[in-house]
C-alpha positions as CSV (number, residue, x, y, z in Angstrom):
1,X,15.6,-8.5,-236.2
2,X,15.3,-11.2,-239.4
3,X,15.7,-9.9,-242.5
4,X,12.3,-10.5,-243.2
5,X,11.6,-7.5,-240.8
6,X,14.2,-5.3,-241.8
7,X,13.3,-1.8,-242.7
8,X,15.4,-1.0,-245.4
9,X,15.2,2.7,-245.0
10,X,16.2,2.6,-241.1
11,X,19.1,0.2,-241.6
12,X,20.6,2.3,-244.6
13,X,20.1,5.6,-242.1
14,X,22.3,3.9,-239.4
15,X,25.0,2.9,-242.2
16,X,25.1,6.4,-242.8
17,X,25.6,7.0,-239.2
18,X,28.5,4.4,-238.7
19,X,30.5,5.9,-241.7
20,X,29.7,9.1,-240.3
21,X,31.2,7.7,-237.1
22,X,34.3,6.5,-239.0
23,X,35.2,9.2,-240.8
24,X,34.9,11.7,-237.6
25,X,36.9,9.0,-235.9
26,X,39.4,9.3,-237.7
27,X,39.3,13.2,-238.3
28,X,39.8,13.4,-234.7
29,X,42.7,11.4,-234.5
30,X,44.5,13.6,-237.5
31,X,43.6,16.5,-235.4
32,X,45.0,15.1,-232.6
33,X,48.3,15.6,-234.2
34,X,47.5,18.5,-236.2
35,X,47.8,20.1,-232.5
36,X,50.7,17.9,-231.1
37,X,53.2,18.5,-234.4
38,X,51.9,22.3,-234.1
39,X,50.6,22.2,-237.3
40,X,47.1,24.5,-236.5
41,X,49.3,27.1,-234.5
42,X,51.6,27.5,-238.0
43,X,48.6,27.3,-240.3
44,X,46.2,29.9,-238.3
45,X,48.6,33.1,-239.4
46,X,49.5,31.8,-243.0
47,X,48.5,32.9,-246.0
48,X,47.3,29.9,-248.5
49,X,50.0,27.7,-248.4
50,X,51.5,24.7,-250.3
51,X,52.9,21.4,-248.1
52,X,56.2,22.7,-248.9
53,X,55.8,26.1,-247.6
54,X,54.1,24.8,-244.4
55,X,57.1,22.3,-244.0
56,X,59.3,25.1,-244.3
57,X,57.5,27.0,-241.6
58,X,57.1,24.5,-239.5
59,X,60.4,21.6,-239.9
60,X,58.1,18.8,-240.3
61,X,58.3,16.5,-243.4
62,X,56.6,17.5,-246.2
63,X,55.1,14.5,-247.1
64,X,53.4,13.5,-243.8
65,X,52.1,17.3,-244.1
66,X,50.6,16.4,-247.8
67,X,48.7,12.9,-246.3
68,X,47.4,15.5,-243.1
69,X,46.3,17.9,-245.6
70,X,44.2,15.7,-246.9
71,X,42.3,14.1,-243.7
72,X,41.8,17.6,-243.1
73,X,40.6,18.8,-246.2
74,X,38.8,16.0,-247.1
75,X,37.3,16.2,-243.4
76,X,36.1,19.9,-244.1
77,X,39.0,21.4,-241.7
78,X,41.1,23.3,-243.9
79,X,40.3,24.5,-247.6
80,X,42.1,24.1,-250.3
81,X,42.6,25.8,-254.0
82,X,43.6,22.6,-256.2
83,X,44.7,25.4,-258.8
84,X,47.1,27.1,-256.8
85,X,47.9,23.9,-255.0
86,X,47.5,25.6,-251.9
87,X,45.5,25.2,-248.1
88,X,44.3,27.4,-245.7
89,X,42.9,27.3,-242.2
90,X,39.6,29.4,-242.1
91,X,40.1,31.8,-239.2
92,X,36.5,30.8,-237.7
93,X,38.0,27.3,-237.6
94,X,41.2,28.3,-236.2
95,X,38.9,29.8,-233.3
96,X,38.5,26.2,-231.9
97,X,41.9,24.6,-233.3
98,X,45.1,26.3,-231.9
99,X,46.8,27.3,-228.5
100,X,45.8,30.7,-228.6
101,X,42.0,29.9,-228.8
102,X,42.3,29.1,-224.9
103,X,39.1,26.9,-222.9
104,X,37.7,27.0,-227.1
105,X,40.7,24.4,-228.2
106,X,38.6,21.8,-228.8
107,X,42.3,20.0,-230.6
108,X,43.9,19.1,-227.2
109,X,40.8,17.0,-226.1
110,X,41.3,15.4,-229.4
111,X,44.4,13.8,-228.0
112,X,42.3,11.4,-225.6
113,X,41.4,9.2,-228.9
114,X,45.3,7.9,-229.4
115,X,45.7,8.2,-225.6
116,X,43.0,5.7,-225.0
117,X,43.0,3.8,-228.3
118,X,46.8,2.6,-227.1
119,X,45.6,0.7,-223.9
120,X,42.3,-1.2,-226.1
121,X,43.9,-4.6,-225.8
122,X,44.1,-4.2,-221.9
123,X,40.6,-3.0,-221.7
124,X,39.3,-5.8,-224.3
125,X,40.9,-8.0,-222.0
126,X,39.6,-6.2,-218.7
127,X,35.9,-7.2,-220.3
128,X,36.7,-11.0,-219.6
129,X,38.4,-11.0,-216.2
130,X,36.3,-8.0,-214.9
131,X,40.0,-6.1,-213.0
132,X,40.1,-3.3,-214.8
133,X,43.2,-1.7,-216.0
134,X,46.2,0.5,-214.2
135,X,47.1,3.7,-214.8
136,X,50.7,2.4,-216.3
137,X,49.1,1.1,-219.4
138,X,48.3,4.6,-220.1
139,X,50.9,6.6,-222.1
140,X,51.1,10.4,-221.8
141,X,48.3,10.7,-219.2
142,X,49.1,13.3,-217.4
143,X,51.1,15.1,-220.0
144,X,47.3,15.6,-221.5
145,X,45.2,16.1,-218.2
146,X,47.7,18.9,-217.3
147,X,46.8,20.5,-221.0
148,X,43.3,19.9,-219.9
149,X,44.1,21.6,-216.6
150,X,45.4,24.7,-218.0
151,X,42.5,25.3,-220.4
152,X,39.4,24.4,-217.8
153,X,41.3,25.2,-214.7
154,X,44.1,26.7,-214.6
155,X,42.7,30.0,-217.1
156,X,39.3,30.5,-215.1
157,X,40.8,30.6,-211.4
158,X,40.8,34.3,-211.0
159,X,37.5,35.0,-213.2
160,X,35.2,32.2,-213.0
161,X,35.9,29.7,-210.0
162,X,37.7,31.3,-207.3
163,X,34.2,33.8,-207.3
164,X,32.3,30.8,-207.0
165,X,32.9,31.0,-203.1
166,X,32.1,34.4,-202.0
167,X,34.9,36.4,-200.4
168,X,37.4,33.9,-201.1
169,X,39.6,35.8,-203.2
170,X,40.4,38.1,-200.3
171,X,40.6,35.1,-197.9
172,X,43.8,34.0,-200.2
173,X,45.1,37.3,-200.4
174,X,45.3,37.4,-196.6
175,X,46.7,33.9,-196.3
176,X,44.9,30.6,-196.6
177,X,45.8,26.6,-195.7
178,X,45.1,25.5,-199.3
179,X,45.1,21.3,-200.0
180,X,44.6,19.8,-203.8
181,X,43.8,16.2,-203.7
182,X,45.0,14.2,-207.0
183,X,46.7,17.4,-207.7
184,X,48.4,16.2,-210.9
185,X,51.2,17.8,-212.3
186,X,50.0,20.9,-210.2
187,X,49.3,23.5,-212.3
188,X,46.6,24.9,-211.0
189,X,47.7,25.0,-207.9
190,X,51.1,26.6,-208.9
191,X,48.9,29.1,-210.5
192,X,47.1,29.8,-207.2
193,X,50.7,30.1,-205.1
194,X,52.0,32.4,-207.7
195,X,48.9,34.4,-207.3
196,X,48.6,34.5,-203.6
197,X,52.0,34.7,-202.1
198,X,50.4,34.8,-198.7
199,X,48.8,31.6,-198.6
200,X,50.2,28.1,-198.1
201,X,49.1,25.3,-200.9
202,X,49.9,21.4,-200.8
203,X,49.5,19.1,-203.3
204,X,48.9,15.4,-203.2
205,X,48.5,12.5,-206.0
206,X,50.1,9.1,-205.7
207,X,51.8,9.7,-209.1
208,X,55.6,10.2,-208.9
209,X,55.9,11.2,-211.9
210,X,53.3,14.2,-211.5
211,X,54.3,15.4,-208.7
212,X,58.6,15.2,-209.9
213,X,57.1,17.4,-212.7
214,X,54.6,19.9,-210.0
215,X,57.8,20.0,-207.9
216,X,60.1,20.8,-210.8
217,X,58.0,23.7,-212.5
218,X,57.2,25.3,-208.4
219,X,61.5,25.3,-208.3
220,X,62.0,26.9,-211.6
221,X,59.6,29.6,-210.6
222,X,60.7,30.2,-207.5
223,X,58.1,29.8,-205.1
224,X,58.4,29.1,-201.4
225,X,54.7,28.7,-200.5
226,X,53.7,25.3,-202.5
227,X,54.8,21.8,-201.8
228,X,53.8,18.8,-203.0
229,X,54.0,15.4,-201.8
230,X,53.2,11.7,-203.2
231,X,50.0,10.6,-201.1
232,X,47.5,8.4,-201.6
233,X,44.2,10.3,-201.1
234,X,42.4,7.2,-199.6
235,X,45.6,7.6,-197.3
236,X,46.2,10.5,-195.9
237,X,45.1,11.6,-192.0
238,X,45.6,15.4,-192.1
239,X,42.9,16.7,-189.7
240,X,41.5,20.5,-189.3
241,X,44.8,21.6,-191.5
242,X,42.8,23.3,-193.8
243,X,40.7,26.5,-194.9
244,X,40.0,25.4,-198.1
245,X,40.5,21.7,-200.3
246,X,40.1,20.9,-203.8
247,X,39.7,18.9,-206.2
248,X,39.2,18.9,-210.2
249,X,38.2,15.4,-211.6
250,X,40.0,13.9,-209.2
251,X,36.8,11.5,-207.5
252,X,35.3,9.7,-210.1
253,X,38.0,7.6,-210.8
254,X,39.3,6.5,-206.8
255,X,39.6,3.5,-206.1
256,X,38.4,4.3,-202.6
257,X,35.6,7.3,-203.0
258,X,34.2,7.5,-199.7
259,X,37.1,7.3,-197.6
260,X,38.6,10.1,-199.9
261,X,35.9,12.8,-199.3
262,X,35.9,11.7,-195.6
263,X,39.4,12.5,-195.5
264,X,38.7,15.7,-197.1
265,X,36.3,16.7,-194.7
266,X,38.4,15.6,-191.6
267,X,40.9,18.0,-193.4
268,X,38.8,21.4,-193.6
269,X,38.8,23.4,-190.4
270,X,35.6,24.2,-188.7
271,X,33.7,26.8,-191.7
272,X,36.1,25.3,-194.0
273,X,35.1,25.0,-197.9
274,X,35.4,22.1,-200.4
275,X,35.4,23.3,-204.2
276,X,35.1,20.1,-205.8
277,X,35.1,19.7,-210.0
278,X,33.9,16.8,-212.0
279,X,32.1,15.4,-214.9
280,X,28.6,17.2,-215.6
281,X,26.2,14.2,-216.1
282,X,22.8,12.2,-214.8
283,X,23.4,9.6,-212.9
284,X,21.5,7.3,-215.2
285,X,21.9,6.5,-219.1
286,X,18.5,7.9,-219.6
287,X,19.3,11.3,-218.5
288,X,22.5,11.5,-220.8
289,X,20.6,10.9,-224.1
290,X,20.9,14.5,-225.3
291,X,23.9,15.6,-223.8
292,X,26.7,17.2,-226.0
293,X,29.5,15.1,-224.9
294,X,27.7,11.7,-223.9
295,X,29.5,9.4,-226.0
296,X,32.8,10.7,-225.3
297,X,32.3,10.9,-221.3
298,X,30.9,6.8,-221.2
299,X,34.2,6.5,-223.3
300,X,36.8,7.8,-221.7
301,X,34.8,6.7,-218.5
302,X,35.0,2.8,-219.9
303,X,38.6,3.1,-221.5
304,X,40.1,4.8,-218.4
305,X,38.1,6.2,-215.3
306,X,35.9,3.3,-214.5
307,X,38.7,1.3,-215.4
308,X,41.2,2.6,-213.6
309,X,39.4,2.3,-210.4
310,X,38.6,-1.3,-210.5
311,X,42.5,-2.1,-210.8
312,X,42.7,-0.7,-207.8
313,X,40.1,-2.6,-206.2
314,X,37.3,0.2,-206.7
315,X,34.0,0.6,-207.3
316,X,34.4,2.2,-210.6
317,X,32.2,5.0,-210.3
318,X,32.9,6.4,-214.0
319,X,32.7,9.5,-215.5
320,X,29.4,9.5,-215.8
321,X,28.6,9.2,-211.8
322,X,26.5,12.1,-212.2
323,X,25.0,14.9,-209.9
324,X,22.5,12.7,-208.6
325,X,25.4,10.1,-207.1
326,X,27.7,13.0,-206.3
327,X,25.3,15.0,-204.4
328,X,24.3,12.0,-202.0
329,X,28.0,11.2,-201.4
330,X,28.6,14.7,-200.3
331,X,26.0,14.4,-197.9
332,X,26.6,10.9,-196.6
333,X,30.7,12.3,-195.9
334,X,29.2,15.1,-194.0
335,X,29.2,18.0,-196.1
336,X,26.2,20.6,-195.9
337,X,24.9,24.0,-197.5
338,X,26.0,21.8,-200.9
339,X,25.8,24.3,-204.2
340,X,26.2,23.4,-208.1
341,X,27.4,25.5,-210.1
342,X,27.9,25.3,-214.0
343,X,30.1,27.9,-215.4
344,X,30.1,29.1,-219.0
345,X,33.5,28.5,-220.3
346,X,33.3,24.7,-219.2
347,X,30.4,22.9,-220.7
348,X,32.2,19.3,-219.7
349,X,31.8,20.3,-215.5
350,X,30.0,21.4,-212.7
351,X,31.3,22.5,-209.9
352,X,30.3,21.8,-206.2
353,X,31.0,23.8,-203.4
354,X,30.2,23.0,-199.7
355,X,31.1,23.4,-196.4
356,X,31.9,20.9,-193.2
């Protein structure tokens, strides 16, 4: 467009829309740390406050709190009484800000702006020479997924996802062979072993450092009944070992897709179940115009998932594979009597569940 055809009302509307863009931007990466230094969990039970009063309550320096107060004032987070000097964290904000708000912590997933903004050179470069980029160049990766775990997975086991496969529940209470592929630091599954002592539950993912940390946390709660073990998932050749294998956005970023969901299925015993979790989303741009989260899932899917997979010689399926793509590559590995499922408390998800 020349500048002879410029419509000066459009172009000032999508200024508008880029500072707009900035400024949340940036909000979100001060939030990001608003939940890391701890700084909503102090604020949500305060009375107004001064930055000295918070930085007693809290031990962080006062004048880093003064320069946060002020991103998140100015950012329509907190309020603030220039009279009395003071700030306060509205409760009905707090609702979606701290630890105690649960799945509603919209905060922690603030964190995946620093996280991803650290590797941009790598993926800048990954633009030219088309390799994508390893999961090394990301700092704090699975510190953050296992925070994402706990809120999305780990809470709604018992209430909303275990019920998603009828009768299960009382299958694990009898005893169940459980396998989680790309298990993480394993806190969902260390969640399921604590709550059925009866069943057996493995855990693979080829990070070492994960699976030191799933292995430390099962010791220091004692349990007997979980192991888990570094394994590629494109790797593995368990066959018929299973009742029941999961996975929570563990496929969209493999390097080797296919051969991982026909491993799972060589897994699963005859009637076996595969609860599989992963981004909610079309297959196609066209069908992600309206949805909540679309520029943040083609993100992260371009700064890490997509990326991650074509260091590894992938296809780089992205987050943003979509139901369409999903649903045939169940049914080319062999799965049948394939369900979706979308459950309140995780708008980001759906959830498939199928059988061999």
């Amino acid at each position: 467009m020349t500048a002879a055809t410029l419509e000066p009302t459009r172009a000032e509307a999508f200024a508008d829309r880029m500072m707009d863009t900035l400024n949340h931007a940036a909000a979100a990466l001060m939030i990001s740390v608003g939940h890391r230094t701890g700084l909503f969990d102090a604020m949500s039970d305060m009375t107004p406050s001064t930055p000295k009063a918070i930085a007693r309550r809290t031990g962080l320096s006062e004048r880093y709190i003064r320069e946060w107060l002020g991103a998140m004032y100015t950012a329509r987070v907190v309020e603030h009484d220039p009279t009395q000097g003071t700030y306060t964290l509205p409760t009905e904000h707090a609702a979606w800000l701290t630890r105690a708000a649960g799945s509603n912590n919209l905060a922690a997933s603030t964190q995946w702006i620093g996280l991803l903004g650290a590797a941009e050179n790598d993926v800048v470069e990954a633009f030219v020479h088309g390799k994508g980029v390893p999961y090394s160049a990301y700092s704090r990766f699975h510190e953050v997924m296992a925070e994402e775990s706990q809120q999305t997975v780990v809470a709604a086991l018992r209430e909303h996802i275990l019920p998603l496969v009828p009768g299960l529940s009382q299958k694990l209470i009898e005893g169940l062979d459980v396998l989680d592929v790309g298990c993480g630091a394993g806190r969902a599954l260390i969640r399921l072993a604590e709550s059925f002592p009866s069943s057996r539950f493995t855990g693979y993912d080829f990070s070492e450092e994960a699976i030191q940390t799933a292995r430390e946390d099962a010791q220091k709660k004692g349990l007997s009944n979980v192991r888990f073990v570094v394994q590629d998932a494109a790797a593995f050749t368990d066959a018929e070992a299973y009742d029941l294998v999961l996975t929570f956005d563990a496929i969209h970023d493999q390097a080797r897709p296919e051969t991982v969901l026909d491993n799972i299925r060589r897994a699963l015993r005859p009637g076996g179940v595969y609860l599989c979790q992963d981004i909610k989303a079309h297959s196609r741009h066209h069908g992600n115009e309206d949805h909540p989260a679309g520029p943040f899932i083609y993100t992260v899917s371009c700064m890490h998932c997509m990326s991650v997979s074509l260091a590894n010689g992938g296809p780089g399926l992205g987050a943003a594979w979509g139901k369409q793509v999903a649903m045939r590559m169940f049914y080319n590995a062999g799965f049948r009597n394939i369900r979706v499922d979308e459950l309140e408390h995780d708008f980001l998800n759906n959830y498939y569940t199928m059988t061999k």
